[in-house]
C-alpha distance (Angstrom), angle and dihedral (degrees) to the residues before:
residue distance angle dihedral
X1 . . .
X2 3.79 . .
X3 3.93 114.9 .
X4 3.52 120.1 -136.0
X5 3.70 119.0 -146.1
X6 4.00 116.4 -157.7
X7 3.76 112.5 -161.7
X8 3.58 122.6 -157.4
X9 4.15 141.4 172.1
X10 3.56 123.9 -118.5
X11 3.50 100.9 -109.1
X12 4.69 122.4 -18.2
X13 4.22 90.6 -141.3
X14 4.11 88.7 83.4
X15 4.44 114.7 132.7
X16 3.47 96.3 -144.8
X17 3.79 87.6 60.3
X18 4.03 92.9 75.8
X19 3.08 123.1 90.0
X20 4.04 91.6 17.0
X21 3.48 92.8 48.7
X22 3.58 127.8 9.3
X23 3.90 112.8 41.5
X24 4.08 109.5 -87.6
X25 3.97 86.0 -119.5
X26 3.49 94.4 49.0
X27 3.43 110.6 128.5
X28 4.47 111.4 -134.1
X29 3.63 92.6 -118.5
X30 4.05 88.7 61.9
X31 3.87 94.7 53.5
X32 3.79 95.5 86.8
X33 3.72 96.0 42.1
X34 4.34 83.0 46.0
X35 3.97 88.4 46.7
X36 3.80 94.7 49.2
X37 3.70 95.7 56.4
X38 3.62 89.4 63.9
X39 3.91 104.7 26.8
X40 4.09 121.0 46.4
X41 4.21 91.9 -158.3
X42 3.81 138.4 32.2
X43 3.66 132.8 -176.1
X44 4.12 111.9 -122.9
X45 4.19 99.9 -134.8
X46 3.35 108.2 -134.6
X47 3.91 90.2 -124.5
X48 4.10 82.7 70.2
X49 3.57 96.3 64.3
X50 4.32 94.4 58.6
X51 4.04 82.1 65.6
X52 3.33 112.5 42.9
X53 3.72 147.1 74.9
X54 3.94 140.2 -146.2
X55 3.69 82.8 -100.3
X56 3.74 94.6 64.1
X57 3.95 94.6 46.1
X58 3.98 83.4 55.7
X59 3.93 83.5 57.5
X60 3.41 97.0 44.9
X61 3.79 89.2 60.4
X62 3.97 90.1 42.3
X63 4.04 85.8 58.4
X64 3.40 96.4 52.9
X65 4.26 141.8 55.5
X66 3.92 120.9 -103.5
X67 3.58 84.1 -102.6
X68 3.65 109.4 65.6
X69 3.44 122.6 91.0
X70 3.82 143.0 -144.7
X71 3.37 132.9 -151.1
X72 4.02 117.4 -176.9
X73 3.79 131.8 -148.8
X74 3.96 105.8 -137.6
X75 3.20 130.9 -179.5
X76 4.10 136.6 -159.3
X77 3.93 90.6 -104.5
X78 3.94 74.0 65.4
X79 3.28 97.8 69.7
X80 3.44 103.2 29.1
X81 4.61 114.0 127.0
X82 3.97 81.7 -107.0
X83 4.39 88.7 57.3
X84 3.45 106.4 15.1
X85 3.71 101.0 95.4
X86 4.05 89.7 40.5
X87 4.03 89.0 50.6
X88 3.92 90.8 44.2
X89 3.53 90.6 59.0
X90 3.34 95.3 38.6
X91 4.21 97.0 54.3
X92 4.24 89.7 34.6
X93 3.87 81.9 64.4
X94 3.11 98.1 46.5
X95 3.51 104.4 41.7
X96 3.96 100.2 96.3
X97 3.63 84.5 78.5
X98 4.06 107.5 20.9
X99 3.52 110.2 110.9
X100 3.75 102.7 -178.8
X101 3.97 145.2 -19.0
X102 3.90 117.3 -123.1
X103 3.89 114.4 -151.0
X104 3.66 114.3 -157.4
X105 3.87 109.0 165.3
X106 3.89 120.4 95.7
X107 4.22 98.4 -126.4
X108 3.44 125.0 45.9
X109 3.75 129.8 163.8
X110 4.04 109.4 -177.8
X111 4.11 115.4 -150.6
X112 4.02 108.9 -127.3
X113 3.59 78.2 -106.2
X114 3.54 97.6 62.5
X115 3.90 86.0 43.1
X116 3.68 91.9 59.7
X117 4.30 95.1 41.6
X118 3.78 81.5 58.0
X119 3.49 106.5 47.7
X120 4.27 90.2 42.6
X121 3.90 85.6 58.3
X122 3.59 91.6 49.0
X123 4.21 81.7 -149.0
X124 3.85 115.9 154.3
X125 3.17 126.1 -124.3
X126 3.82 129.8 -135.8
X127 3.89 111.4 -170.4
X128 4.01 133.1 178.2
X129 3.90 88.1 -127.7
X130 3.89 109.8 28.8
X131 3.35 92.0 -170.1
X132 3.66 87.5 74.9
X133 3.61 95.3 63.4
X134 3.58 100.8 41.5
X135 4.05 95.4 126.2
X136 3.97 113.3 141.8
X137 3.67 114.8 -96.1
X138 4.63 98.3 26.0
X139 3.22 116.4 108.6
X140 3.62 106.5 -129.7
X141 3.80 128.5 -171.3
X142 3.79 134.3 171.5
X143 3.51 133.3 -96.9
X144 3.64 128.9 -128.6
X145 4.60 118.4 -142.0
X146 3.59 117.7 156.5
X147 4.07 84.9 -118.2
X148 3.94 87.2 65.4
X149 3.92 110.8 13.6
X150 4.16 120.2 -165.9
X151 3.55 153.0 160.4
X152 4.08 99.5 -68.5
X153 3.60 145.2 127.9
X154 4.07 94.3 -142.8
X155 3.68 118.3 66.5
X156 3.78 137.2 -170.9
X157 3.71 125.5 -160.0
X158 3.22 130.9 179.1
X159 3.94 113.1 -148.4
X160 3.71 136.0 108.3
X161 4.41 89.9 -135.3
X162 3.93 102.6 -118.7
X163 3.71 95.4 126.4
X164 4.22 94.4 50.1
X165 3.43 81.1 -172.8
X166 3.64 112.5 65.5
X167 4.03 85.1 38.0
X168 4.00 89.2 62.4
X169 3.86 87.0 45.9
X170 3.70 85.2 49.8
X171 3.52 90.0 48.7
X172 3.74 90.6 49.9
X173 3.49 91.0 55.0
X174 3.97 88.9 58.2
X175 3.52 99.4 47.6
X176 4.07 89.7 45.4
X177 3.54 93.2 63.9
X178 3.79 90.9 36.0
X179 3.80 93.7 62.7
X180 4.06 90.3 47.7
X181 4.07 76.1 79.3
X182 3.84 116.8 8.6
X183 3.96 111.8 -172.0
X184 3.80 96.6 173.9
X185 3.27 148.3 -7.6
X186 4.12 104.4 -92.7
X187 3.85 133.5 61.6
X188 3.67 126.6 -172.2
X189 3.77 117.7 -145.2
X190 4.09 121.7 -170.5
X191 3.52 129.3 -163.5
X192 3.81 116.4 -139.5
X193 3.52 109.4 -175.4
X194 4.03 118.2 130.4
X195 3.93 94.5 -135.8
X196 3.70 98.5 29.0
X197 4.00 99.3 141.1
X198 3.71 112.4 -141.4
X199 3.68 95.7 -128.0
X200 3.73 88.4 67.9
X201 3.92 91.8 50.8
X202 3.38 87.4 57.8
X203 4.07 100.7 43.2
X204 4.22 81.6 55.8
X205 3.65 89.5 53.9
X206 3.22 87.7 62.4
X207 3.70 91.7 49.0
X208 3.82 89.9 61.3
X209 3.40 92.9 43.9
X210 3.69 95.5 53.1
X211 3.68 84.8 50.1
X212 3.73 95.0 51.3
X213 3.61 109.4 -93.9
């Protein structure tokens, strides 16, 4: 069985990306739709979700196909009584196309509401520490960084792909544990670095596909 491997940035609203990747005269509201003609995934930055509304997740869907997919970076603040009806709102619109949260913080304490959110949208959950989600009823799954590798299908890595080849071997590394216990036959990788330039995500795309993926 051939395994795909869908790449993805960590967030498409980044400055250094006009002018060497979006169109100068591209107005912001066009990034994502620009983005998702090259890219199938993206990882939502937590950062995104202090600005926005319900209204801009229903955009975010209008800019791109029924086939890309969003994952979002939360955080407990999230879900906090102060944010939890905003974030509900915000994740029940997007949920057509959200195919998972990622949880990176070290504490998290989830109201009953947030509990309940969870468990209607039937999302999984990949966290840093699974321990920290391990409520009855959430489906909670690891997540692979190079800091603190494991068996996963969602990976994080943190480098701005000059050196193509220390990123495959990172790569390598992720798939290596990833066949110790294969559970499908897709993996989704994201690139994290703050001046990652897009033209370099895509020239390691082309490394995994030239190696199969």
């Amino acid at each position: 069985m051939k395994l795909t491997c869908n790449l993805g940035a960590y967030g498409w609203q980044h400055k250094h990306w006009a002018g060497t990747y979006y169109p100068e005269d591209l107005p912001a509201d066009w990034q994502l739709n620009y983005y998702s003609n090259d890219f199938r995934t993206v990882l939502v930055p937590v950062d995104y979700w202090q600005t926005i509304t319900p209204e801009d997740c229903y955009e975010w869907l209008d800019a791109v196909d029924d086939e890309f997919q969003f994952f979002a970076e939360v955080s407990d603040e999230m879900f906090s009584a102060e944010l939890m009806a905003s974030t509900s709102a915000m994740l029940e619109q997007l949920s057509p196309q959200l195919s998972a949260l990622v949880f990176l913080g070290h504490e998290l304490q989830l109201m009953p509401e947030a509990k309940t959110l969870l468990q209607r949208l039937g999302i999984t959950i990949y966290a840093a520490d699974t321990r920290l989600l391990s409520a009855e009823g959430l489906n909670v799954m690891p997540l692979w960084q190079q800091a603190d590798p494991c068996v996963s299908d969602l990976a994080l890595i943190k480098d701005n792909l000059k050196d193509l080849r220390l990123s495959r071997e990172q790569f390598e590394k992720f798939i290596q544990s990833y066949s110790l216990s294969p559970t499908g036959d897709e993996v989704n990788l994201f690139v994290t670095h703050p001046q990652l330039q897009a033209h370099d995500l895509s020239k390691f795309r082309s490394v995994l596909e030239l190696m199969g993926y």
